[in-house]
NUVO-700118 format. One record per residue: z, x, y of N, C-alpha, C in turn; residue in three letters. Coordinates in steps of 0.02 Angstrom, whole numbers, plus 50000, padded with zeros to 5 digits. Layout:
BEGIN
ZXYZXYZXYALA/...
***
This chain:
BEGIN
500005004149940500005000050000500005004350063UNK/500235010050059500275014250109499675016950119UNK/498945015650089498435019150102497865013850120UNK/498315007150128497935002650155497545004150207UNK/496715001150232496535004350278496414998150325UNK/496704995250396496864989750411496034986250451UNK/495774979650429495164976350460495334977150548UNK/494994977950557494854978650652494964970950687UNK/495274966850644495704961850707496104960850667UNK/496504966750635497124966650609497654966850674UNK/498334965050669498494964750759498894972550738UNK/498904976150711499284982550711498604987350681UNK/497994984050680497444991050675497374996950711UNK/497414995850758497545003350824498105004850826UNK/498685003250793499245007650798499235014950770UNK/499835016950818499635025350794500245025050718UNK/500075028750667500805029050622501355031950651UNK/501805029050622502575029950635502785026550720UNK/502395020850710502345018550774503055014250773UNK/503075009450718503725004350691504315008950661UNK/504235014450636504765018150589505545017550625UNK/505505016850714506155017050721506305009150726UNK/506085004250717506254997450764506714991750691UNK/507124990850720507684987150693507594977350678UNK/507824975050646507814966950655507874964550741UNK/508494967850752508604968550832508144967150874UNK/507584971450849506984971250898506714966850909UNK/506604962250856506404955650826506654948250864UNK/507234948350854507674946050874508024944350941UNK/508224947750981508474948751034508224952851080UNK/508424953551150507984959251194508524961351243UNK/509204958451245509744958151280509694964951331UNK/508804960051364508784961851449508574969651458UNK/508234973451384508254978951407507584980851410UNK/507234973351407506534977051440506024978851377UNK/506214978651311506044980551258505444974551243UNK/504794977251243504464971051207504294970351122UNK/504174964151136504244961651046503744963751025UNK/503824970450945503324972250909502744968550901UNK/502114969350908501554966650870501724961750799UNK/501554955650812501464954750721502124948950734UNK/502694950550785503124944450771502914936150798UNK/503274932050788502954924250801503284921050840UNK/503224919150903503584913450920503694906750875UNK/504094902450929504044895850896503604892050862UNK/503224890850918502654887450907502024890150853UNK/502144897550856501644899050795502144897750723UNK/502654900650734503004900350673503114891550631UNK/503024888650685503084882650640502504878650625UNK/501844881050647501114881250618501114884050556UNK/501494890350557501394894750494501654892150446UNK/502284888450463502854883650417502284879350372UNK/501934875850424501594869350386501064873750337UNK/500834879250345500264882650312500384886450236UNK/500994889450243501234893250186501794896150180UNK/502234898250136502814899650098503114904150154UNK/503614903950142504074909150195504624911650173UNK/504854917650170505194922050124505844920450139UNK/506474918850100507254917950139507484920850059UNK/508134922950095508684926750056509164918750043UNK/509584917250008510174914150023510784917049964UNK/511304914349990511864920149969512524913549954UNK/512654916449887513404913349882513914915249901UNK/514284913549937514774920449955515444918349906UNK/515804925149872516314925449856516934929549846UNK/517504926749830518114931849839518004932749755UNK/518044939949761518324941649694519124945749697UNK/519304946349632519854951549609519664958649583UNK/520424960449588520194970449573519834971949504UNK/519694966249493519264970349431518474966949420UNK/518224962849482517734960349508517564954149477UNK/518124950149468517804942449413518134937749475UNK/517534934649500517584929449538518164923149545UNK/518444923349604519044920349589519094912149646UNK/518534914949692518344907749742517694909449765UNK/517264902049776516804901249796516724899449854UNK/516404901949900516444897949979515604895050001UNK/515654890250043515244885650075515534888050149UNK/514874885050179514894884450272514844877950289UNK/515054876550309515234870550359514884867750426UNK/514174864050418513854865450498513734858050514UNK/513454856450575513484850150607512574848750582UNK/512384843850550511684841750570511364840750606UNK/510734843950596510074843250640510054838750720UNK/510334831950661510384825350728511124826750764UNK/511274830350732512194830650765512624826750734UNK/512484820350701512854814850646513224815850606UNK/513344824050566513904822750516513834830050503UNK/514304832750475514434839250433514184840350377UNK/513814845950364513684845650287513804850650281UNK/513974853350193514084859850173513334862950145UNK/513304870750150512784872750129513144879150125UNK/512374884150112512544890350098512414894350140UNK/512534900150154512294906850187511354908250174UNK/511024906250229510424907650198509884908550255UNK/509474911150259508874914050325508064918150293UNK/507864918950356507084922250333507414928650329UNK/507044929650291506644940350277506134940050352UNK/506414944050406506074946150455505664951850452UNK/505124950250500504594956450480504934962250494UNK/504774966550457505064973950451505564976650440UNK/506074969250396506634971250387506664970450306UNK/506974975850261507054974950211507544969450183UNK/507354967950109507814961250079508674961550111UNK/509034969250075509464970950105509864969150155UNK/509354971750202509554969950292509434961450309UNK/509134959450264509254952250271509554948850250UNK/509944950550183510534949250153511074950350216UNK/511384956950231511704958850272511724955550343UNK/511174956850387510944952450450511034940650430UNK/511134940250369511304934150365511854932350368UNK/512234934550335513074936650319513234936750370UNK/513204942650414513544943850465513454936850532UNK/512894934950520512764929250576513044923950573UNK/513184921850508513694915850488514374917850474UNK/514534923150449515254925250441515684929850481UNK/515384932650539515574938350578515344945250558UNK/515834949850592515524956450575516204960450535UNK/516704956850533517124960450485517224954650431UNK/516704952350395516754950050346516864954150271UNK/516474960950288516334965550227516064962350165UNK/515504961950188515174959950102515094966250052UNK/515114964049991514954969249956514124969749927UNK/513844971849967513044968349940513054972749876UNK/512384970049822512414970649781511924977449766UNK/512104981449708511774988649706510894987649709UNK/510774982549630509974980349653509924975649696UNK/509414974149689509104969649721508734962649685UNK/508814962849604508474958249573509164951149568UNK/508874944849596509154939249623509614934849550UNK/509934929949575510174927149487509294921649475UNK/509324920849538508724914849525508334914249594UNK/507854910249591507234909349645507134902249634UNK/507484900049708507364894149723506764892149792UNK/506244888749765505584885049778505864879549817UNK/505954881349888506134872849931505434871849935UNK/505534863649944504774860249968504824856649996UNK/504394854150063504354849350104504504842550069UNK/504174842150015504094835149994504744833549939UNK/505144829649937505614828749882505404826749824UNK/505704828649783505594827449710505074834949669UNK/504834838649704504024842249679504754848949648UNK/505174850649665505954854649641506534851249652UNK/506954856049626507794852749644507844853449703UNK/507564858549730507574860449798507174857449862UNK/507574854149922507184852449973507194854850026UNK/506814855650095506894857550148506344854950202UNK/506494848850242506054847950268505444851050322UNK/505744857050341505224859350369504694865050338UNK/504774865450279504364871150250504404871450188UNK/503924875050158503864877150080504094882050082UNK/505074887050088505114890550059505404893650002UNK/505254900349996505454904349917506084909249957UNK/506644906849905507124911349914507644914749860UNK/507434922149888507824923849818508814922949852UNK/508874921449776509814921149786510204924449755UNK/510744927549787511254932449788511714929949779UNK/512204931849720513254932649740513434938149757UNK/513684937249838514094941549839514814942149864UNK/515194946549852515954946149865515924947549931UNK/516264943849968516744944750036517194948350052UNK/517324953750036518144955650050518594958150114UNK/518284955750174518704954650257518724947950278UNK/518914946550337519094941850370518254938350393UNK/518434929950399517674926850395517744924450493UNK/517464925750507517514922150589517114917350584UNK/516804912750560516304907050602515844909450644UNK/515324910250631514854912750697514354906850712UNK/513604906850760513254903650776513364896650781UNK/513234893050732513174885050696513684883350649UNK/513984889650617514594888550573515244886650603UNK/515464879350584515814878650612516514881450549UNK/516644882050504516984885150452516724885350403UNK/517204889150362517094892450285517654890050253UNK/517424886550190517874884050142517884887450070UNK/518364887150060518114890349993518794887249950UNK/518484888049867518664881649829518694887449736UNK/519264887949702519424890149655518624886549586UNK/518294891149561517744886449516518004883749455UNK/518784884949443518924885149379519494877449382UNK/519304873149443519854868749471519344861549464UNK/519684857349473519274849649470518984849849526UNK/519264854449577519244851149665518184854949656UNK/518114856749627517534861049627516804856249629UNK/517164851849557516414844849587516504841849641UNK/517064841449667517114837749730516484841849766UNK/516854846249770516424853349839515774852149814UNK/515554852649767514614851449753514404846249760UNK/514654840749766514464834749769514264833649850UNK/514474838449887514474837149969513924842049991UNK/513424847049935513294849349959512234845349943UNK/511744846549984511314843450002510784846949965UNK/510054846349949509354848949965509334852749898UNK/509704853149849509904857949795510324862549795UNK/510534865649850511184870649867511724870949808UNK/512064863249797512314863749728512294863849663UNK/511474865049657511234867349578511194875049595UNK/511004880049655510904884649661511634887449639UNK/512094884749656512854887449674513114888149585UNK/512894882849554512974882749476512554886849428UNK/512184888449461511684895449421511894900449457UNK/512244901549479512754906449513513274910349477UNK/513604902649457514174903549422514144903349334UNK/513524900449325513434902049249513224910949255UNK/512744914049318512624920349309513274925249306UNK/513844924349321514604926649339514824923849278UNK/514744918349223514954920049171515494911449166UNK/515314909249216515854904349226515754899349228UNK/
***
């Protein structure tokens, strides 16, 4: 892939190499006023949700959990956010796009931290191969999985928590619920779009 040779209305064909090598999600993301313009290749709104209706879009999502000193899962946590319309609370999971130029990793990490703070301490995981790959689709019923604005593919992660969770952005809290307790169907039962079949192939991958 590295010896790709790019078509001439590629939008990064005239770049010189090692043009991107230093630029961060950050870059992507935010500009906090310093004048920095946005790499080639990223999308506003309005394109990005053209692109939504056109084809698949890459997201991480993440179970988060507490484990014990000898790493066997001991609570499961959910986020807590207000809906779309503003009407009611629902539980879901930790979950976002793979941004251009950022590895799976950093999007694991850069997710976490946006919903849970920055001294959450995750323990991300050594590989990178997921328990499962969940297929959202616009349309209900076509998977377990729904999401009305897009067809995406996301691979999913457990990982342990082991600092303090702050609430960030849209999160209004973090709950978390023993898997080995009754209170546990409660907690899945509240959660929407397939989130709680993802959360159970989770916990069969953990053994539980």
């Amino acid at each position: 892939m590295n010896d790709e040779v790019p078509d001439n209305d590629d939008y990064d064909a005239g770049r010189r190499r090692g043009e991107f090598d230093n630029i961060t999600p950050e870059d992507f993301t935010r500009d906090h006023g310093s004048g920095r313009a946005t790499p080639p290749g990223w999308l506003d709104g309005e394109s990005l949700g053209q692109i939504r209706r056109q084809m698949p879009i890459a997201y991480v999502e993440v179970v988060p959990v507490r484990a014990d000193e000898f790493g066997r899962v001991t609570q499961i946590g959910s986020l807590l956010r207000v809906c779309d319309d503003g009407s009611i609370v629902e539980r879901t999971l930790i979950a976002g796009r793979v941004l251009y130029h950022e590895t799976i990793r950093e999007a694991i990490a850069r997710n976490i931290s946006k919903d849970l703070g920055d001294i959450a301490l995750p323990q991300l995981p050594q590989g990178l191969m997921p328990f499962t790959v969940a297929e959202f689709f616009p349309t209900p019923g076509v998977s377990p999985y729904h999401d009305a604005r897009q067809h995406a593919i996301a691979l999913c992660y457990m990982v342990p928590i082991a600092g303090d969770c702050k609430p960030q952005d849209e999160t209004l809290d973090v709950e978390w619920v023993d898997p080995r307790t009754a209170a546990l169907d409660s907690f899945l039962e509240q959660m929407a779009d397939g989130h709680d079949y993802i959360v159970r192939q989770a916990l069969a991958w953990a053994g539980l």
